[in-house]
C-alpha positions in Angstrom: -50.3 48.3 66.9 -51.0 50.0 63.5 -49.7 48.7 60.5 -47.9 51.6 58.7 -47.2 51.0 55.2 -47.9 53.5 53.4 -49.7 55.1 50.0 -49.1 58.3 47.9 -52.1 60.1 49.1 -54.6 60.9 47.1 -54.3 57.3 45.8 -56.9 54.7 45.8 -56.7 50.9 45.5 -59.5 48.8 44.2 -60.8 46.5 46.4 -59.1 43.7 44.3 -55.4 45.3 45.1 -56.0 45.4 49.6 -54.5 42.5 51.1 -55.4 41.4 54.6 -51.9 42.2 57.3 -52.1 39.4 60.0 -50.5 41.9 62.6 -53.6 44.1 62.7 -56.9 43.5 62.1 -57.5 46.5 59.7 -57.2 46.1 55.7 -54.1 48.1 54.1 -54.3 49.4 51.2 -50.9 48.6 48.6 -49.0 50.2 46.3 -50.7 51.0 43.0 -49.7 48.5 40.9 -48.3 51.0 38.2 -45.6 51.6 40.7 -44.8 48.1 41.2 -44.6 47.8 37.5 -42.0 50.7 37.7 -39.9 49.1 40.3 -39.6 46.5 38.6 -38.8 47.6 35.4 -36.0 49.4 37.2 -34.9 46.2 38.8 -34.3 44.9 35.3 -32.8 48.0 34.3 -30.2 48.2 36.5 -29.7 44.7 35.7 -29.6 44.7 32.4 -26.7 47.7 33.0 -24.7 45.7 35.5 -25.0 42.8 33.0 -24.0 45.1 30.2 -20.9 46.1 32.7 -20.2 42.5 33.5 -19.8 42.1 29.9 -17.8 44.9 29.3 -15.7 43.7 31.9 -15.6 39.6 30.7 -14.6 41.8 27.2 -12.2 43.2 28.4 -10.6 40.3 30.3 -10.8 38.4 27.3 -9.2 40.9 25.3 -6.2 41.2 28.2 -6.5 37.1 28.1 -6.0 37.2 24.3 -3.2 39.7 24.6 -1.3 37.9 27.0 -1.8 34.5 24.8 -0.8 36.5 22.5 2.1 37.7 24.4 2.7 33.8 25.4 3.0 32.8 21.5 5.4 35.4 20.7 7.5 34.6 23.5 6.8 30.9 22.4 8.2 31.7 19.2 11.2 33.6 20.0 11.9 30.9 22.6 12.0 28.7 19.4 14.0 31.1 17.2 16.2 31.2 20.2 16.8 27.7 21.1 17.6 27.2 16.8 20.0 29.7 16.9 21.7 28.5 19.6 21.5 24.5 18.0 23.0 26.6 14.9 26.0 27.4 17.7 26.5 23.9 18.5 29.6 22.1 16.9 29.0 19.0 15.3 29.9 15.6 16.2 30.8 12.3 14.6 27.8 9.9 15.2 26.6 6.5 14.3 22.5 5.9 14.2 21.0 2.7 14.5 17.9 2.0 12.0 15.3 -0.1 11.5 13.0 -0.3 8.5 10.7 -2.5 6.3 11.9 -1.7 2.9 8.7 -3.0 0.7 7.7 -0.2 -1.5 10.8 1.6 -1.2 14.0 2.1 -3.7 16.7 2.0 -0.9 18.1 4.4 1.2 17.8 8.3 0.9 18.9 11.3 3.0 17.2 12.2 6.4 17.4 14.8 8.9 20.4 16.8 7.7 21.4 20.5 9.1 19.9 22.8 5.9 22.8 23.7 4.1 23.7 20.1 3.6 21.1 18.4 1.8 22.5 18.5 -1.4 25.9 17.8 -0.3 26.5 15.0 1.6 29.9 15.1 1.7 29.6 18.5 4.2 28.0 15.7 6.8 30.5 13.0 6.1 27.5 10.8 5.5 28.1 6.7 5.1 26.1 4.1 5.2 27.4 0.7 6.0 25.9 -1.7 4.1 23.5 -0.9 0.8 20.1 -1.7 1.4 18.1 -1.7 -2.5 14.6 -2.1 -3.5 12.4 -3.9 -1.2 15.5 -4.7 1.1 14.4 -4.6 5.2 17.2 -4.1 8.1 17.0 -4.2 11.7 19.9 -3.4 12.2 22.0 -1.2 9.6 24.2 1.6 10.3 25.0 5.2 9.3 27.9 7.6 10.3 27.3 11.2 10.0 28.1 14.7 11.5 25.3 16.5 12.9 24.5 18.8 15.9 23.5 16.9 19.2 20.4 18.5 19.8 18.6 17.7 22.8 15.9 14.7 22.1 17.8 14.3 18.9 16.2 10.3 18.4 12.2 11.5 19.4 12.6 14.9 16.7 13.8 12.2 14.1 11.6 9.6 14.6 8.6 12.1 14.5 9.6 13.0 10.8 9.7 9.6 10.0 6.9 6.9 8.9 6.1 4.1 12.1 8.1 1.3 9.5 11.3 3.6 10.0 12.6 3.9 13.5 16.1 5.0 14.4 16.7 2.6 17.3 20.0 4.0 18.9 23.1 6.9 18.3 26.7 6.7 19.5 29.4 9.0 19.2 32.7 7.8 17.8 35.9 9.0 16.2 36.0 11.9 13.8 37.3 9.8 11.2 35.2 7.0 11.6 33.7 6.0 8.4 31.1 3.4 8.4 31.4 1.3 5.7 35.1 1.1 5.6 35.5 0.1 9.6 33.2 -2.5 9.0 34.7 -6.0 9.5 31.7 -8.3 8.7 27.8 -8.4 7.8 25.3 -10.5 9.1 22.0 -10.9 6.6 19.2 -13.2 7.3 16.8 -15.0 3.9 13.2 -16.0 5.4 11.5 -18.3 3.1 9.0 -20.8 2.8 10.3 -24.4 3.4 8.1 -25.7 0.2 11.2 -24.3 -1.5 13.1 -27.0 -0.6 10.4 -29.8 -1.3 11.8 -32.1 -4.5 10.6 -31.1 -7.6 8.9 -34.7 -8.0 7.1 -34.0 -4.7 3.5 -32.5 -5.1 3.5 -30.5 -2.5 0.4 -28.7 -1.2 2.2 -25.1 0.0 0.1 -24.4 3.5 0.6 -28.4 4.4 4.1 -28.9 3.9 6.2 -29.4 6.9 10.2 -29.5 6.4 11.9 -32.9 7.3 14.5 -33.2 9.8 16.6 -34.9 6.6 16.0 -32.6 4.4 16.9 -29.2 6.4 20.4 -31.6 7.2 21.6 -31.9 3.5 20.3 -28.0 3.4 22.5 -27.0 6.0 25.5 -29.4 4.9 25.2 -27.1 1.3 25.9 -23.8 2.9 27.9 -24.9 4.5 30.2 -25.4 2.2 30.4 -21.6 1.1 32.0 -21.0 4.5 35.9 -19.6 3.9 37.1 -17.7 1.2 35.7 -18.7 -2.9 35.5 -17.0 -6.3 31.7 -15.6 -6.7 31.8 -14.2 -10.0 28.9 -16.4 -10.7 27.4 -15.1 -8.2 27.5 -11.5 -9.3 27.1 -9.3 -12.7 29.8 -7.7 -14.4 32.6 -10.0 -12.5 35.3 -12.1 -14.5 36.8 -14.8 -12.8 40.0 -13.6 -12.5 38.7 -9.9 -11.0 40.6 -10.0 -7.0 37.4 -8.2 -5.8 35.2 -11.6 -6.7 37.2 -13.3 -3.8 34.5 -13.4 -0.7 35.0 -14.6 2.8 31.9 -16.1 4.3 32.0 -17.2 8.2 29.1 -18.8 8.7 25.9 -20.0 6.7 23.2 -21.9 7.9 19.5 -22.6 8.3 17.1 -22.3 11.5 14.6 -24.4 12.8 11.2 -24.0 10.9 8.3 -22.1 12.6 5.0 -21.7 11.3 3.0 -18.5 10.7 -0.4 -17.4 9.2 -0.4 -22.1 8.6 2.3 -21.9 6.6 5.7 -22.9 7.3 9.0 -20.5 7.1 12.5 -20.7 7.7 15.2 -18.3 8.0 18.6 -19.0 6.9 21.3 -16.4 7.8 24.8 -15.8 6.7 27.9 -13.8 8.3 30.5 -12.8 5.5 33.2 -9.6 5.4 31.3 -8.3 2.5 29.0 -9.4 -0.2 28.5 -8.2 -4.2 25.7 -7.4 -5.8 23.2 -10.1 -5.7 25.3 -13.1 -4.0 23.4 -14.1 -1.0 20.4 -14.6 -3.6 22.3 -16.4 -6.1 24.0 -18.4 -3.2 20.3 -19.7 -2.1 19.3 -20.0 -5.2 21.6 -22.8 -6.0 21.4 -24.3 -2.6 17.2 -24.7 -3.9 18.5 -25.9 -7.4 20.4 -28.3 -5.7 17.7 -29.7 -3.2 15.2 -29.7 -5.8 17.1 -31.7 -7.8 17.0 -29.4 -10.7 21.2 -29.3 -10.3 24.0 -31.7 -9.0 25.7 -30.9 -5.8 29.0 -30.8 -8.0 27.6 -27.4 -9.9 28.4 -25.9 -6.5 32.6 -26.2 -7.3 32.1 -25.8 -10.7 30.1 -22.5 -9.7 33.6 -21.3 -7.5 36.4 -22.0 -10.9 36.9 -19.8 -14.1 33.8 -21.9 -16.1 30.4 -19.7 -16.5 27.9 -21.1 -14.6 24.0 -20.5 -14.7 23.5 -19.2 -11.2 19.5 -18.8 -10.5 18.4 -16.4 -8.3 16.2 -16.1 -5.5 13.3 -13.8 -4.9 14.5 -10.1 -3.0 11.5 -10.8 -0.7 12.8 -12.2 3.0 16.3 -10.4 2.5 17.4 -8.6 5.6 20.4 -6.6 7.3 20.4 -8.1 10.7 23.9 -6.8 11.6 27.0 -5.3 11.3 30.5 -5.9 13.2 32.7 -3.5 14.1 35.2 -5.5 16.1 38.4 -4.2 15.4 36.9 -0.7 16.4 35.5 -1.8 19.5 39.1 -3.5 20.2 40.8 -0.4 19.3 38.2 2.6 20.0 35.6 0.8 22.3 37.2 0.9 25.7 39.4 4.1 25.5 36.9 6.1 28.2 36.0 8.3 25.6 33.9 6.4 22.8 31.6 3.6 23.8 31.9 0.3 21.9 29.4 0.0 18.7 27.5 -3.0 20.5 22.8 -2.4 20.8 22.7 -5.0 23.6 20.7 -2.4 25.1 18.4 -1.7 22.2 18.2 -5.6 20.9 14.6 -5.9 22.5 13.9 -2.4 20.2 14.8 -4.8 17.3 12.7 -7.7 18.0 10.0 -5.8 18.4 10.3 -3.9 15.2 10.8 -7.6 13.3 8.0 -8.3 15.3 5.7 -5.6 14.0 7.0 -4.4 10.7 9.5 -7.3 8.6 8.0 -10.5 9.5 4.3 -9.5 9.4 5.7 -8.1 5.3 7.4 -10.8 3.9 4.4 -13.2 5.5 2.0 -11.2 3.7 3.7 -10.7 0.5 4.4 -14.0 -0.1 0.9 -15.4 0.4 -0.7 -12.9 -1.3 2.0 -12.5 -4.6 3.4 -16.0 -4.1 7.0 -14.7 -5.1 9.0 -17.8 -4.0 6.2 -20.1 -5.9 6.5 -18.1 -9.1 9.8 -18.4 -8.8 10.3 -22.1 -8.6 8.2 -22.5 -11.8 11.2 -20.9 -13.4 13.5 -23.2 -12.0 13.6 -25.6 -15.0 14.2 -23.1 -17.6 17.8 -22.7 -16.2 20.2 -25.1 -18.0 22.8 -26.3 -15.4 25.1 -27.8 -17.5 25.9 -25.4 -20.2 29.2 -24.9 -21.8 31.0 -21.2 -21.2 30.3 -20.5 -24.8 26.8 -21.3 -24.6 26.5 -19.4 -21.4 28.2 -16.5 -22.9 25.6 -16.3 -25.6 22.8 -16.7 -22.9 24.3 -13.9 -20.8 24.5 -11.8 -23.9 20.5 -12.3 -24.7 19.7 -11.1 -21.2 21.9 -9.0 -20.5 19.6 -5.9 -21.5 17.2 -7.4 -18.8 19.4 -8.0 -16.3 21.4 -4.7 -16.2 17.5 -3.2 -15.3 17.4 -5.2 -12.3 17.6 -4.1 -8.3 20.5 -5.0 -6.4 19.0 -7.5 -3.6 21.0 -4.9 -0.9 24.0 -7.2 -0.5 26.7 -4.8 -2.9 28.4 -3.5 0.2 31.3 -2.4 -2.1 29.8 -2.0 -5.1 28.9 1.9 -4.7 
């Protein structure tokens, strides 16, 4: 059998362009390659024009891609138009939030997420807070009342607007009426210090080695003690007299913790309940406590302190101040069990609060005090404090510094002082 590929006739091959067929025994003679070179270079044409297609078609996909993305983020954004115009619909309710912050660096408390019309009115949002919280003041637990419109994922939209070392922990609903500050019926703060504080002033006392004796945190304890019940603080305060009904205090418990070491040196955190404190008390209150341990101050200064007689009060550093909590038991009595309004209790979100401590307060005051030595600096003043004055020497005292003074933060503890 005869191969029969064919030429163009008329058409000769070189002898380098024949190829041997192994069906037949004869030599064929190929294409020229000009021709070859010509299919080919159609091959590639036609490539080249279905990849020219292909492109025009990926184009145009992409465009009809883009177009519909396009299409998605205008839908996206009237979606979100939407869903504000209908949160605009929404009526607003009486809430409470639950915070948590580390207040270092910060003047006190300022407005937050409010609907737009309100922000320089708080009055239109009923806004409250329950207990003042000034410069450099932490909380882990403080509360606020407010009207706003119960969005869905209100807490998560909050918190995102808001710095890790400020967390809104929890919301309630309650009455329309409920205010806050004034259904408040106690506060609980807590005072971390050092326990060198407490070391006698005759003691040299190497700060990172001194460990707190089981004697010494007694009589502490015994001292605070003794501002349980209701006393006179306008020594304990600015801008008091003794005879002003608003420097009566109740204080329901007072005491110091256990010490516990951190970062080697040793801390303790004493913590008071009372219905409401003035500007500056709980420091003052310390502060004597300290005198008195020291020995700078007899323990008698402490009843003297409570009568109409001007007494030098010192006053211990802002740093290690905290709102831990705030009672509303008469509400809960009243409100709490009604089927409508849940009782303001965060046993659910306590383990929220110990974390934040945790993360954010203790790892601050820690810090802060080994690297500014606050409570040291402090104690140096100690002795300049004269604890025995007369009221008239006192009263020219308080006159000298009384430019000073006024310039002063509030340590956070004038509930009612607004």
């Amino acid at each position: 059998m005869r191969c029969s590929l064919l030429r163009p006739r008329g058409m000769e091959l070189p002898l380098s362009a024949r190829v041997s067929c192994h069906s037949c025994s004869s030599h064929l003679r190929l294409f020229p390659l000009q021709v070859l070179t010509m299919a080919e270079d159609l091959i590639a044409a036609v490539a080249s024009q279905t990849k020219r297609l292909n492109s025009s078609s990926s184009e145009v996909v992409q465009r009809l891609e883009e177009n519909g993305h396009q299409n998605k983020r205008l839908k996206s954004d009237a979606d979100e138009e939407d869903a504000e115009d209908q949160n605009k619909k929404l009526p607003k309710r009486k809430i409470v939030l639950l915070m948590a912050y580390s207040g270092k660096g910060y003047h006190g408390m300022q407005s937050g997420c409010i609907p737009e019309n309100h922000g320089e009115d708080m009055k239109k949002m009923s806004f409250q807070r329950c207990a003042r919280t000034d410069k450099g003041v932490s909380a882990a637990g403080q509360i606020v009342s407010l009207k706003v419109r119960l969005i869905d994922d209100i807490l998560e939209k909050i918190n995102n607007h808001l710095p890790s070392h400020i967390r809104i922990l929890g919301l309630k609903r309650v009455t329309g009426g409920f205010n806050s500050k004034n259904k408040c019926d106690a506060r609980t703060y807590s005072y971390m210090l050092p326990t060198f504080a407490f070391a006698h002033k005759d003691q040299e006392v190497q700060e990172e080695l001194y460990r707190l004796d089981r004697e010494t945190l007694e009589r502490v304890n015994k001292l605070l003690a003794c501002y349980k019940g209701t006393h006179n603080f306008h020594n304990f305060t600015s801008q008091k007299g003794p005879r002003d009904p608003s420097a009566k205090r109740y204080i329901m418990e007072m005491y110091c913790g256990e010490p516990f070491v951190r970062e080697n040196l040793e801390f303790a955190v004493i913590e008071v309940k009372g219905q409401s404190f003035m500007m500056h008390q709980i420091r003052k209150m310390i502060g004597l406590v300290i005198a008195i341990v020291k020995g700078y101050a007899a323990e008698s200064i402490m009843e003297r302190s409570w009568g109409e007689e001007k007494v030098d009060v010192p006053k211990a550093p802002g740093l290690g101040l905290v709102l831990e909590k705030v009672h509303f038991e008469k509400y809960n009595r009243r409100f709490g069990n009604d089927g409508l309004h849940e009782p303001l209790e965060w046993t659910e979100e306590e383990g929220k609060i110990a974390v934040f401590k945790e993360q954010y307060i203790y790892p601050t005051i820690i810090n802060t005090e080994r690297e500014e030595k606050s409570m040291a600096n402090w104690l140096n003043t100690l002795p300049i404090h004269d604890f025995n004055s007369s009221a008239v020497e006192m009263q020219t005292n308080n006159k000298n510094s009384k430019k000073s003074s006024d310039l002063e933060a509030s340590d956070g503890c004038g509930d009612d002082s607004d």
